[in-house]
N, C-alpha and C positions, 0 to 999 in steps of 0.2 A: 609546255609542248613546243616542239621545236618547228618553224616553218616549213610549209611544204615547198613553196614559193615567194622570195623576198627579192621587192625591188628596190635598191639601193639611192637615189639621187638620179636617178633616169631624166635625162635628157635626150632630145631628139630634134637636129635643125636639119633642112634640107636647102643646099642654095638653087637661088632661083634670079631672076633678072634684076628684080628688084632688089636683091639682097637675102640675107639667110632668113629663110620660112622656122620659127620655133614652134615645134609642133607640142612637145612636151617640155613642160620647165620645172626638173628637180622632183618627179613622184616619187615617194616612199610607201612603198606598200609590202603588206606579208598577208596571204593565205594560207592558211591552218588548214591540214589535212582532213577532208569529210567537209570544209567549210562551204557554205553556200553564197558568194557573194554578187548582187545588183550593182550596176554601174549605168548609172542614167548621166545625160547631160545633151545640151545640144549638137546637131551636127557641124562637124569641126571642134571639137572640144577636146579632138586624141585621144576617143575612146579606143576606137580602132584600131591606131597604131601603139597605143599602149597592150592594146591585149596581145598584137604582132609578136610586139618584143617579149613580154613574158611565156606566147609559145616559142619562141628561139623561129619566128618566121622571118624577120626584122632583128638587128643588131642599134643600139643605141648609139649617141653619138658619144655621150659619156654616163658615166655611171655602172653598176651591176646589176645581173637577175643572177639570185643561186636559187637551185634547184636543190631540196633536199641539204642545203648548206655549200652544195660544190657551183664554181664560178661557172656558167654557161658556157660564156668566155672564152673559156680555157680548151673549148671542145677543138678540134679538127672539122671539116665542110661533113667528113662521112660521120663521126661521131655525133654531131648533130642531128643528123639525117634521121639515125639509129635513135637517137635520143627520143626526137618527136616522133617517132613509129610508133614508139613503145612506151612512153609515158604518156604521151599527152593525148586525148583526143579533140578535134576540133568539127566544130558545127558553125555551118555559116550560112546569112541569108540566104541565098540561094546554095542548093542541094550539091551541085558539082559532084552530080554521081552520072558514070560514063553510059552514054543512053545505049549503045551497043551491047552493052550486059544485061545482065538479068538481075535481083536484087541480090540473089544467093550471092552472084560472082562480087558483084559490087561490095560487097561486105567484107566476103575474103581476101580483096585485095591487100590493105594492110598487113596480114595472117604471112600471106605469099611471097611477098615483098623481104618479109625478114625469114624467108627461107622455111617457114615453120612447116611440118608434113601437112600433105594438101587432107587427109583424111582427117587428123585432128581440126582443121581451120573449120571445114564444111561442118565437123561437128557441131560448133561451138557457133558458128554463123546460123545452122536452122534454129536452135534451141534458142538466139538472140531475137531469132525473127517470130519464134515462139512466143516469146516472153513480149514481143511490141505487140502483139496481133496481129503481126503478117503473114502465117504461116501458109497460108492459102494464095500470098504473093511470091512465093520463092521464084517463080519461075517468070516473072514479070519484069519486063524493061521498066525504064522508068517513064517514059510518054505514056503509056497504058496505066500507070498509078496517079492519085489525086496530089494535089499538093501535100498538104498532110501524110499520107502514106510515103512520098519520099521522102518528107523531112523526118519522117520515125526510118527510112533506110538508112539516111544519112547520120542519124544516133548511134542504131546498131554498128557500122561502120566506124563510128568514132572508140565504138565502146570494145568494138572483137579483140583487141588487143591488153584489155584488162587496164586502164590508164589510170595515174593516180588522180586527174584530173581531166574535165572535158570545158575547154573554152568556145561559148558559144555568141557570135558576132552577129546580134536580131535577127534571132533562129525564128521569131514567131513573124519579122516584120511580113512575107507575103501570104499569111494566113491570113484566114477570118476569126473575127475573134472565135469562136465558139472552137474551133479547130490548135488556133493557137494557145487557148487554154490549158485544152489537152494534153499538146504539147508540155506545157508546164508543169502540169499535172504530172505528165510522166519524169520530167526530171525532179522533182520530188522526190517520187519513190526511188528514182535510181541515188539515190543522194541517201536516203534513210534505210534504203535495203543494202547498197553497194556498199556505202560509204565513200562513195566519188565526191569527190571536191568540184564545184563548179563554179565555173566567173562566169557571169550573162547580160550581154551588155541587149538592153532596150529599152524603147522609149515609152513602155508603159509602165506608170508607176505601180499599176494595183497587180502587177507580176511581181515585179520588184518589191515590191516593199515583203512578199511572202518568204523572200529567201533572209537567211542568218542576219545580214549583213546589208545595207546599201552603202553605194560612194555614187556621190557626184562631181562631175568634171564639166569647169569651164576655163577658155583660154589654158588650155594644158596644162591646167593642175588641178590637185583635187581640193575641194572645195567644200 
């Protein structure tokens, strides 16, 4: 099977006063389509900025990420853009859904963005909100929803564009556990019903160890 996502020799320095910050030194990594993979380690370990660069958020300082087999790379700023619209989805600890909307709209945003007819997005946005157990939120901002119920807008949102992948950066860290379980729970199924590919990076190991796969990362490599 051929990767869905391969990083090549990834590195990543940042200068700084003191001299070059090496955040990442030399990952090799491939994610298999439908795969589920845990990425624990401590803070500062370049969890985060390793998953940047495998969504094309962040550019390395040397090495490859292909996608599907083709160089990242090789994109243009707007071919990029387009790329993570439309393949990737991402989920981060905090929700970064725009409190001025509603959840319907906040969903669709993605859908709209790549131009797609506003009546098919709205379709596929309620039926997503269906399927989370929001349907009785469509019409709710998000200061009026619990923690939890944003972070299930902010799935939906990740997911309205059909992605072969959803990168989630401690999607559970400001839950309680009982809520952030859930949370896992539901990536689970979206994992065994979809077949979405996930990378989830947090610092609980009894999440993590239930997906396909764990890596862990210390001083910028994996470990």
């Amino acid at each position: 099977m051929s990767s869905l996502i391969e990083a090549i020799d990834i590195s990543k320095s940042y200068d700084t006063e003191a001299g070059a910050l090496h955040v990442l030194k030399g990952i090799n990594l491939s994610i298999q389509p439908g795969e589920m993979v845990g990425i624990m380690g401590a803070s500062g370990a370049g969890k985060s900025t390793l998953l940047h660069i495998l969504g094309a958020l962040d550019k390395p300082t040397s090495g490859r990420v292909l996608f599907q087999g083709a160089d990242i790379a090789s994109m243009d700023d707007n071919s990029l853009a387009n790329f993570r619209n439309s393949s990737i989805g991402f989920v981060f600890q905090f929700h970064h859904l725009l409190p001025e909307f509603s959840s319907l709209e906040n969903i669709m945003l993605p859908g709209l963005i790549s131009n797609l007819p506003y009546q098919e997005v709205e379709k596929k946005a309620k039926g997503l909100l269906g399927e989370l157990g929001l349907s009785k939120r469509i019409k709710h901002r998000p200061g009026e929803l619990s923690g939890g119920e944003q972070q299930r807008v902010a799935v939906a949102r990740a997911l309205i564009q059909s992605p072969h992948i959803v990168l989630a950066d401690e999607p559970t860290g400001n839950l309680d556990a009982r809520t952030g379980n859930e949370l896992f729970e539901l990536f689970l199924d979206l994992n065994t019903e979809k077949k979405i590919a996930f990378v989830i990076i947090t610092h609980n190991r009894s999440l993590s160890s239930r997906c396909h796969r764990e890596i862990e990362m210390a001083d910028g490599m994996i470990i």
